[in-house]
C-alpha positions as CSV (number, residue, x, y, z in Angstrom):
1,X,116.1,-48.9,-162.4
2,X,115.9,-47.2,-159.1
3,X,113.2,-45.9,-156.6
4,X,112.4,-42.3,-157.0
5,X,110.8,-42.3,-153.3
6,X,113.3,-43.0,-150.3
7,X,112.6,-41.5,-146.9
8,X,109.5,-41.1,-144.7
9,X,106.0,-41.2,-146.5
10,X,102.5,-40.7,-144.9
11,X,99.4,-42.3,-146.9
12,X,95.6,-41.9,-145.9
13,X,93.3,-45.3,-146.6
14,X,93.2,-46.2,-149.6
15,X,95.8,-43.8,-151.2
16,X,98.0,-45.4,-153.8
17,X,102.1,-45.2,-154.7
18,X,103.7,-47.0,-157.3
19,X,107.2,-47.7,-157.9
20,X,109.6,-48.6,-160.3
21,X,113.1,-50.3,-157.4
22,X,115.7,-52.4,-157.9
23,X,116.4,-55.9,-155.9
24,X,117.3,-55.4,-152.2
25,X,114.7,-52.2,-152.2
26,X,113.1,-52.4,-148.9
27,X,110.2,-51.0,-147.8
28,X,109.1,-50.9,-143.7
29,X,105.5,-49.9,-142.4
30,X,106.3,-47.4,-139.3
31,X,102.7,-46.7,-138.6
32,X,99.9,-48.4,-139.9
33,X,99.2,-51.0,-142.7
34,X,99.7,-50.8,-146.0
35,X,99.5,-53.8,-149.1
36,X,102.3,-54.8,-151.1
37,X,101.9,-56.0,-154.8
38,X,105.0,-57.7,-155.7
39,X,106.6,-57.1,-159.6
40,X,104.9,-58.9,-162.5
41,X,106.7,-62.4,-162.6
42,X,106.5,-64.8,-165.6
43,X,105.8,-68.2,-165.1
44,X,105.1,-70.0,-168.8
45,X,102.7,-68.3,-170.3
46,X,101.2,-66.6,-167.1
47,X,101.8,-63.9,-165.5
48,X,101.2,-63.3,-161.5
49,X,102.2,-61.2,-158.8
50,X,102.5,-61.4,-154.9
51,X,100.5,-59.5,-152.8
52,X,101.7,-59.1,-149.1
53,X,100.0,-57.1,-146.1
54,X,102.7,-55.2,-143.9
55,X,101.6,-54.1,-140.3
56,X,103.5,-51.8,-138.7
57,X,107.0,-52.8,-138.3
58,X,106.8,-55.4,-141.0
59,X,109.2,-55.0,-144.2
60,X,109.1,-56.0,-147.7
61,X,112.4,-56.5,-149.6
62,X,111.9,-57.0,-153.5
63,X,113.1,-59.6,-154.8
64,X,113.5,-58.6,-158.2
65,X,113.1,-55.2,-160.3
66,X,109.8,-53.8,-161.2
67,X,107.6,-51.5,-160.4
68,X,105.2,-52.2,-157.0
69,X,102.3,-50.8,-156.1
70,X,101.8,-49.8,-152.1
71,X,98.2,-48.8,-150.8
72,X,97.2,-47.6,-147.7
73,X,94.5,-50.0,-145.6
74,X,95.0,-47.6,-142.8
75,X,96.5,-44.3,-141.6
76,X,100.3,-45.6,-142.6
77,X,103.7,-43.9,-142.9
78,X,106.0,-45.9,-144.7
79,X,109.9,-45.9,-144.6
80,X,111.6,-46.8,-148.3
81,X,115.4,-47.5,-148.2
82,X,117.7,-48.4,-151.4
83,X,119.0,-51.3,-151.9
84,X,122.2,-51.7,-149.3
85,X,125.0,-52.1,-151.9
86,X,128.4,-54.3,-151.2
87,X,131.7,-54.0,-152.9
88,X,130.8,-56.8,-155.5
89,X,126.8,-55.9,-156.1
């Protein structure tokens, strides 16, 4: 699985992105603040996800694979980087 979107993006309130990444996949707010829904994780019979608020210069790094789902709370521009891969990974 890997992240179609790597690079600089620009979002306006309230717009939407969602991604299917791979662990390690990190995502950094340059400008602006954006929400972070973690991949579906199983936990018995329940399902959740994590929901995290990045303001600027903030990161999220995934934890697992999945898709995530990044929306704007403010004028943003967001920086997505691939996972950062070692001679065993």
């Amino acid at each position: 699985m890997t992240s179609d979107l790597y690079g600089l993006t620009r979002l306006l309130p309230g717009q939407k992105l969602r991604l299917s990444i791979d662990k390690g996949f990190s995502l950094v707010a340059e400008q602006g603040t954006v929400s972070v829904v973690s991949p579906p994780t199983w936990f018995g019979d329940t399902v959740f996800t994590n929901r995290s608020v990045l303001f600027e210069g903030e990161a999220y790094v995934a934890e697992d694979d999945g898709w995530i789902e990044v929306c704007a709370i403010s004028p943003a521009r967001v920086h997505a980087l691939p996972r950062t891969r070692t001679p065993f990974s």
